[in-house]
N, CA, C and O atoms as CSV, one atom per row, in Angstrom:
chain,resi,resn,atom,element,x,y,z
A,1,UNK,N,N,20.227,-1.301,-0.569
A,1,UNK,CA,C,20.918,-2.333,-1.279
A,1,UNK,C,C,20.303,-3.688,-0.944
A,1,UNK,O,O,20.270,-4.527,-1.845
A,2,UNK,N,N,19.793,-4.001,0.303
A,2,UNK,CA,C,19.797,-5.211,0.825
A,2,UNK,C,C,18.237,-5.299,0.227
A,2,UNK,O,O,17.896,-6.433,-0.108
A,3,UNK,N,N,17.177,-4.154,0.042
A,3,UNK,CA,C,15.991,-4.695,-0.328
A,3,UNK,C,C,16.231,-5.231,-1.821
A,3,UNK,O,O,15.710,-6.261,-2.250
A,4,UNK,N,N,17.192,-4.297,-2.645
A,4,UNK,CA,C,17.198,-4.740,-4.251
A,4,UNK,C,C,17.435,-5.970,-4.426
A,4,UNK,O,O,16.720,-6.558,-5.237
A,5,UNK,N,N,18.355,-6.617,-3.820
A,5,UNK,CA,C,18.831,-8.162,-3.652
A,5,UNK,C,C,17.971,-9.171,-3.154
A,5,UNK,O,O,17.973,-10.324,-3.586
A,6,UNK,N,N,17.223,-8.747,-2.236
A,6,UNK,CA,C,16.105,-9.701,-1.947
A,6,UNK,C,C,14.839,-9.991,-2.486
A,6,UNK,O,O,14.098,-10.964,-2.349
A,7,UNK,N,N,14.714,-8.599,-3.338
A,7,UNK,CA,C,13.518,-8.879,-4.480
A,7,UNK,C,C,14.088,-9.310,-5.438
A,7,UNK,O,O,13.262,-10.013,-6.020
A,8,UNK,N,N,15.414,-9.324,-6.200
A,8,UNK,CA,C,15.864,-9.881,-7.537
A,8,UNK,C,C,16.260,-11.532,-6.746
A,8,UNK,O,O,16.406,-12.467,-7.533
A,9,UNK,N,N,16.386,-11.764,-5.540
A,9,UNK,CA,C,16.479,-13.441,-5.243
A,9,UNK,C,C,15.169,-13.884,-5.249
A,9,UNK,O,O,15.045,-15.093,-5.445
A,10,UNK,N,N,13.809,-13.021,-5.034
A,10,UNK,CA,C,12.255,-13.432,-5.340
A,10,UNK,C,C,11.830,-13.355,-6.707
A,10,UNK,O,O,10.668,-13.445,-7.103
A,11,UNK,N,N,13.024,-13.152,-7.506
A,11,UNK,CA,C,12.508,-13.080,-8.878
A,11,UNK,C,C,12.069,-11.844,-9.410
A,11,UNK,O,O,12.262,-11.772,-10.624
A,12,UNK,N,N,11.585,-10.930,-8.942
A,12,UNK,CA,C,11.683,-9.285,-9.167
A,12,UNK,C,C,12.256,-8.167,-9.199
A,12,UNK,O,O,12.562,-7.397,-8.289
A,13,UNK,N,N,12.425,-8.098,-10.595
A,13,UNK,CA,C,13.561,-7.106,-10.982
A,13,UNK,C,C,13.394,-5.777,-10.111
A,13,UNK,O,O,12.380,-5.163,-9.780
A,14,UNK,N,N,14.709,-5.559,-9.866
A,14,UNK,CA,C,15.046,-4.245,-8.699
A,14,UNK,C,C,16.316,-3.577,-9.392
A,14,UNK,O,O,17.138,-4.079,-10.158
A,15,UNK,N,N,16.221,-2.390,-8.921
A,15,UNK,CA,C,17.496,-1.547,-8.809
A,15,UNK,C,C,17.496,-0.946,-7.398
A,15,UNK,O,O,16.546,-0.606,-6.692
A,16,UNK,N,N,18.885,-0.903,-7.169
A,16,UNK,CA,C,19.168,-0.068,-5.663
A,16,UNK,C,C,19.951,1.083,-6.459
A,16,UNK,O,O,20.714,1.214,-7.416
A,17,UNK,N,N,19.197,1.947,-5.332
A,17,UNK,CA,C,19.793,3.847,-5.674
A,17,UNK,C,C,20.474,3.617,-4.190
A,17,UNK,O,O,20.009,3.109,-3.170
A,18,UNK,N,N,22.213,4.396,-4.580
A,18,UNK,CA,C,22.485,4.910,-3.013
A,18,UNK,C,C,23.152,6.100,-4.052
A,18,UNK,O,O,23.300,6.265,-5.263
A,19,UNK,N,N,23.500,6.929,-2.579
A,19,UNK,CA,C,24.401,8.258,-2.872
A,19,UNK,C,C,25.752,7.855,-3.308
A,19,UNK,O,O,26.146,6.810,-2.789
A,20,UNK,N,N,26.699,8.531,-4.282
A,20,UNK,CA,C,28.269,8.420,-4.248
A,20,UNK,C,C,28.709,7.956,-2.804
A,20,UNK,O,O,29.217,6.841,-2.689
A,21,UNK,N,N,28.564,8.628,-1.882
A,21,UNK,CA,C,29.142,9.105,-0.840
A,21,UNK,C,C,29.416,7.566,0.110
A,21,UNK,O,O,30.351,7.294,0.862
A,22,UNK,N,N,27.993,6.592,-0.341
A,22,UNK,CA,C,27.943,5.221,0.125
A,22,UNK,C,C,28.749,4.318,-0.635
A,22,UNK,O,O,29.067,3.313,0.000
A,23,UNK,N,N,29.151,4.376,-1.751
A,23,UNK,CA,C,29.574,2.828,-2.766
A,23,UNK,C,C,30.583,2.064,-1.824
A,23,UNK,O,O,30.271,0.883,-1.673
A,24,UNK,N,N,31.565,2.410,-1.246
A,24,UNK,CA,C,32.140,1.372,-0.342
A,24,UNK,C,C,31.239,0.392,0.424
A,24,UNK,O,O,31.498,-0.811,0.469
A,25,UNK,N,N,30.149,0.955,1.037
A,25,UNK,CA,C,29.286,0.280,1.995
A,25,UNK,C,C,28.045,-0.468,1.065
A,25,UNK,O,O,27.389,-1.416,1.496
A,26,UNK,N,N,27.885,0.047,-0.079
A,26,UNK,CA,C,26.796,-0.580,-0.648
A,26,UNK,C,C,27.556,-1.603,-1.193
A,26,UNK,O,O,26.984,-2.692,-1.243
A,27,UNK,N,N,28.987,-1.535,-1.725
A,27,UNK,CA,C,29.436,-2.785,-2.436
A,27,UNK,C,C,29.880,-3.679,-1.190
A,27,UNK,O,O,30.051,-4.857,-1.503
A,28,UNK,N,N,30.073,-3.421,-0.037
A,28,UNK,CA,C,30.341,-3.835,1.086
A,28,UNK,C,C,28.811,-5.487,1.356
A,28,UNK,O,O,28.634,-6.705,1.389
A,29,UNK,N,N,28.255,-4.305,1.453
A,29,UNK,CA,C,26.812,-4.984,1.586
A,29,UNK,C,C,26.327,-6.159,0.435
A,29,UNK,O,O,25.939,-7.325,0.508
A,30,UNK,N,N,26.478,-5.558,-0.243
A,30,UNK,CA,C,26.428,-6.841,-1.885
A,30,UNK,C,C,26.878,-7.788,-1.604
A,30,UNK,O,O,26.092,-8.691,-1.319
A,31,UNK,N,N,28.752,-8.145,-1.522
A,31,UNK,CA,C,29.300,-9.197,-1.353
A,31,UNK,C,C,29.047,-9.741,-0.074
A,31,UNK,O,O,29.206,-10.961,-0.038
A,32,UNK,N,N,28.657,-9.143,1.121
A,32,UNK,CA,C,28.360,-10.082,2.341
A,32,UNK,C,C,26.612,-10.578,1.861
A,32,UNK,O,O,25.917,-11.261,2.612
A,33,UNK,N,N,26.328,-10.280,1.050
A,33,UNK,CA,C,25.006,-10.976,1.143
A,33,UNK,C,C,24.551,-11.716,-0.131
A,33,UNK,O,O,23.416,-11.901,-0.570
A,34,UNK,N,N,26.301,-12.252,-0.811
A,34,UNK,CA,C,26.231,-12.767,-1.922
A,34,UNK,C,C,26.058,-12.262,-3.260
A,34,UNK,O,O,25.900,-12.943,-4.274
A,35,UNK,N,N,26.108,-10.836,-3.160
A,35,UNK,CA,C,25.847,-11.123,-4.698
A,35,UNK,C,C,27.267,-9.493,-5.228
A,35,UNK,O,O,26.945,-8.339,-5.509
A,36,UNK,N,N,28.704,-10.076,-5.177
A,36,UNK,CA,C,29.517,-9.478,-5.370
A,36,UNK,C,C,29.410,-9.140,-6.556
A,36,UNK,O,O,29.129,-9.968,-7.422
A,37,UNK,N,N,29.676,-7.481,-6.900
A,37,UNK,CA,C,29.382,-6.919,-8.395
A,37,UNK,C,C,28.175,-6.687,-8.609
A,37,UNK,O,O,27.966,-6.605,-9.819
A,38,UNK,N,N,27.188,-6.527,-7.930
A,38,UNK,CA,C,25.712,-6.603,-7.844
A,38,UNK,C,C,25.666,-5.140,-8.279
A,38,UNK,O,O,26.357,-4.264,-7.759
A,39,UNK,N,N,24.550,-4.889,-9.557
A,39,UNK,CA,C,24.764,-3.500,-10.290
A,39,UNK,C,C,23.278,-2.660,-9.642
A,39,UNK,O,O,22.067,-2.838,-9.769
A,40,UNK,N,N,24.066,-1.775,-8.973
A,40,UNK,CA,C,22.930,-0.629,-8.353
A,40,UNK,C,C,23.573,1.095,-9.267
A,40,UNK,O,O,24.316,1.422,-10.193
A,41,UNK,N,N,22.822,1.630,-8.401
A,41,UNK,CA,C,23.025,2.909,-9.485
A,41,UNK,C,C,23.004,4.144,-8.523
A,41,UNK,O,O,21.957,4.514,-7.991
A,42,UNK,N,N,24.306,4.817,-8.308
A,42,UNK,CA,C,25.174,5.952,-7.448
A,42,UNK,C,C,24.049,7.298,-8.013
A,42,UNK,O,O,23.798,7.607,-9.178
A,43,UNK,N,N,23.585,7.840,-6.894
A,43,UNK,CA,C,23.385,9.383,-7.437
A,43,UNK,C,C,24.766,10.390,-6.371
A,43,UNK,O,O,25.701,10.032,-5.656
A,44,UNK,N,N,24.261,11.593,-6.752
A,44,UNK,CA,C,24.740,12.673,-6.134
A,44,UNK,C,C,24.409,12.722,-4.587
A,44,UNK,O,O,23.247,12.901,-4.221
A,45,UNK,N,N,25.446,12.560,-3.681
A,45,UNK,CA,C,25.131,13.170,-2.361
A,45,UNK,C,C,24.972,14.566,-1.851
A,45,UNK,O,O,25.609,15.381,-2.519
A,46,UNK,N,N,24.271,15.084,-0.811
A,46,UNK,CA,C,23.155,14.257,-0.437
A,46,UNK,C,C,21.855,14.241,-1.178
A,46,UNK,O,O,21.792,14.878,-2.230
A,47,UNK,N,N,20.683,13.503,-0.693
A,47,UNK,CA,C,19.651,13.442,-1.267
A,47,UNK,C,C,18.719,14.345,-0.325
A,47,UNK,O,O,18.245,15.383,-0.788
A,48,UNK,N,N,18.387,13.854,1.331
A,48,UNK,CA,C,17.764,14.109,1.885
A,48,UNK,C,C,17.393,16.053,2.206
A,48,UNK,O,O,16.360,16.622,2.557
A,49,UNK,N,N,18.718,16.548,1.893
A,49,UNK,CA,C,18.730,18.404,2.080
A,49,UNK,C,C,17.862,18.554,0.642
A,49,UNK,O,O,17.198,19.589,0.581
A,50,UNK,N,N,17.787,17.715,-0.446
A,50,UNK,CA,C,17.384,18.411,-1.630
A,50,UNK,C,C,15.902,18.954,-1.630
A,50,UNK,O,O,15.168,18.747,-0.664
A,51,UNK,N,N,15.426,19.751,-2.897
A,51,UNK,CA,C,14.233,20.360,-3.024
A,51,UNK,C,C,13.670,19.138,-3.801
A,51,UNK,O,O,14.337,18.316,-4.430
A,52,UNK,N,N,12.170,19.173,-3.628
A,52,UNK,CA,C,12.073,18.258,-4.919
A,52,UNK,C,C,11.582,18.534,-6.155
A,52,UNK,O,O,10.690,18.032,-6.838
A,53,UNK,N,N,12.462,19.574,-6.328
A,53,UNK,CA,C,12.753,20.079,-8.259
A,53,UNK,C,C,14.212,19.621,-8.332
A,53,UNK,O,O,14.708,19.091,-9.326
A,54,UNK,N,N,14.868,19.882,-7.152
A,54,UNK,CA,C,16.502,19.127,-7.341
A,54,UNK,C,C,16.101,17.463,-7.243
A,54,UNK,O,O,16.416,16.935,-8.310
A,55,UNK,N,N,15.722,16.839,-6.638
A,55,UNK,CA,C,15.423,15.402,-6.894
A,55,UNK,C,C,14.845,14.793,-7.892
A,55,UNK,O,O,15.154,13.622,-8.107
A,56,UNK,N,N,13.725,15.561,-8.851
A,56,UNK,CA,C,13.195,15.392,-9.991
A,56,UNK,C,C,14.425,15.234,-11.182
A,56,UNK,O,O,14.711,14.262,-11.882
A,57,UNK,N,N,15.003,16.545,-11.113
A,57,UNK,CA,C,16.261,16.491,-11.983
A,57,UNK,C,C,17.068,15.394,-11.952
A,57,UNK,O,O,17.507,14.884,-12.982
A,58,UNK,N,N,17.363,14.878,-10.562
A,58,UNK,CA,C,18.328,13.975,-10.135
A,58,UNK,C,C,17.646,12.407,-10.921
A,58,UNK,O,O,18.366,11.561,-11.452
A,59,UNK,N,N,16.510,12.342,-10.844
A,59,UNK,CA,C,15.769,11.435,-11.222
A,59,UNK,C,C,16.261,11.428,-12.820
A,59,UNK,O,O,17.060,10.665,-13.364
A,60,UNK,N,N,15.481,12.579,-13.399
A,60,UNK,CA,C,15.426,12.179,-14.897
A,60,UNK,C,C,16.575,12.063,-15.553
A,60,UNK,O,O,16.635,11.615,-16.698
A,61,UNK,N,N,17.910,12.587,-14.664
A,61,UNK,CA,C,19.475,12.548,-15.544
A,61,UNK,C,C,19.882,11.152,-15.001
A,61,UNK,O,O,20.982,10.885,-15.485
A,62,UNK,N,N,19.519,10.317,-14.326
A,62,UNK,CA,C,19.695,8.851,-14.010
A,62,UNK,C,C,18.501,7.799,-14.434
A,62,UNK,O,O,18.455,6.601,-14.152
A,63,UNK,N,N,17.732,8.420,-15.040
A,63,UNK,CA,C,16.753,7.130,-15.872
A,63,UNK,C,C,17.192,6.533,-16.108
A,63,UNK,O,O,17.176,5.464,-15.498
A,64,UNK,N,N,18.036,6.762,-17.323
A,64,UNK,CA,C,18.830,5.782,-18.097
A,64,UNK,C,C,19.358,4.994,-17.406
A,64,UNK,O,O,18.903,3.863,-17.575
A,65,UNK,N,N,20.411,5.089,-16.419
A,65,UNK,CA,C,21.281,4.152,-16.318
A,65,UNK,C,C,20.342,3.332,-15.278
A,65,UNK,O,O,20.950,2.301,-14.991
A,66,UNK,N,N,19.165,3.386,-14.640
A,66,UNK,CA,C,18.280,2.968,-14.034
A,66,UNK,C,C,17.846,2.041,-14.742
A,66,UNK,O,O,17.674,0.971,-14.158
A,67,UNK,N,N,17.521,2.108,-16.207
A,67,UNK,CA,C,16.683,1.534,-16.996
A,67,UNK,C,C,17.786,0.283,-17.545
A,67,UNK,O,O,17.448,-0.900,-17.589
A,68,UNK,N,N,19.044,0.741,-17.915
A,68,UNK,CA,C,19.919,-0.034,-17.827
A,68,UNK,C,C,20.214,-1.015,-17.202
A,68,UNK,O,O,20.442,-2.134,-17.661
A,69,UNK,N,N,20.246,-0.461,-15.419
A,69,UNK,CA,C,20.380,-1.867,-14.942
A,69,UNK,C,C,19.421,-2.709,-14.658
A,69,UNK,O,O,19.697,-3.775,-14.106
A,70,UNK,N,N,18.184,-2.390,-14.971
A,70,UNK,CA,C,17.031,-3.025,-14.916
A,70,UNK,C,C,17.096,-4.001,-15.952
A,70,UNK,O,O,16.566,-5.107,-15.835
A,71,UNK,N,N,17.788,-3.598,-17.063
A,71,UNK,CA,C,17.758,-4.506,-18.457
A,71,UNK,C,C,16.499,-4.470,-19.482
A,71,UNK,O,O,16.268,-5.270,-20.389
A,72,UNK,N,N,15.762,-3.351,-19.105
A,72,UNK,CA,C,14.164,-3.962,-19.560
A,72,UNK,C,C,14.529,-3.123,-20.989
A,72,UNK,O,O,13.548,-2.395,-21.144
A,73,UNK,N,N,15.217,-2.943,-21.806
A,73,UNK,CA,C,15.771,-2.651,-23.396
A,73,UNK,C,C,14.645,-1.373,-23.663
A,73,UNK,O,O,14.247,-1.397,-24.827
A,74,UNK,N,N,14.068,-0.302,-22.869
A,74,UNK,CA,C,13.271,0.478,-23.029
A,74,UNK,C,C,13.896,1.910,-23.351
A,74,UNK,O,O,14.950,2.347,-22.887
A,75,UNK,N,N,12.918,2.638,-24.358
A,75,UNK,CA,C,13.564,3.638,-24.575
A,75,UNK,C,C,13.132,4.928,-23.746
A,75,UNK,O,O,12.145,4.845,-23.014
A,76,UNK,N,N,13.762,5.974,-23.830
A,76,UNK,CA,C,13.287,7.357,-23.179
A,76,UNK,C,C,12.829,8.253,-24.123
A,76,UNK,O,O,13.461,8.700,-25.080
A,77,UNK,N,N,12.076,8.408,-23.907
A,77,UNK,CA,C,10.925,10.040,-24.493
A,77,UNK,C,C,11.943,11.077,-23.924
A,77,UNK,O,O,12.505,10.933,-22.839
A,78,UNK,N,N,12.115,12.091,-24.730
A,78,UNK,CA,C,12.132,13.512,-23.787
A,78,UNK,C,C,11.055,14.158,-23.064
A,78,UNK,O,O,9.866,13.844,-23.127
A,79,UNK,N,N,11.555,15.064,-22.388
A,79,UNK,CA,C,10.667,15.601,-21.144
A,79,UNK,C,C,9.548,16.203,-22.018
A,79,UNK,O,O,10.083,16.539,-23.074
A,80,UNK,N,N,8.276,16.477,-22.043
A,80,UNK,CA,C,7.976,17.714,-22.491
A,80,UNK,C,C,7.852,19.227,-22.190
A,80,UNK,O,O,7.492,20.005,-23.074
């Protein structure tokens, strides 16, 4: 959380990924470091036990809302 905020205060668009399991502490973290309501993007806990065909998945069913909070108005291709 704390790196996404410090690159969008340098002017470079960021998104922060945390797990469900964090949002108390990530929104915790936001408002002590100013930026209350600060839009990051929740996956599934945990991450670290996963395979990475389960993290790939995890990836491509959260593009979107990735891309979303990025704002950059881009569209998605399907997989091939």
């Amino acid at each position: 959380m704390a790196d996404g905020i410090l690159l969008e205060r340098a002017g470079i668009p960021a998104v922060s990924l945390c797990t469900d399991a964090f949002r108390i502490t990530a929104e915790a973290m936001a408002r002590s470091l100013g930026f209350p309501g600060y839009q990051y993007v929740a996956v599934p806990h945990p991450i670290a036990s996963r395979t990475l065909a389960e993290i790939d998945v995890i990836a491509r069913d959260f593009l979107p809302e990735i891309i979303r909070v990025l704002g950059a108005g881009l569209t998605i291709r399907p997989a091939d």
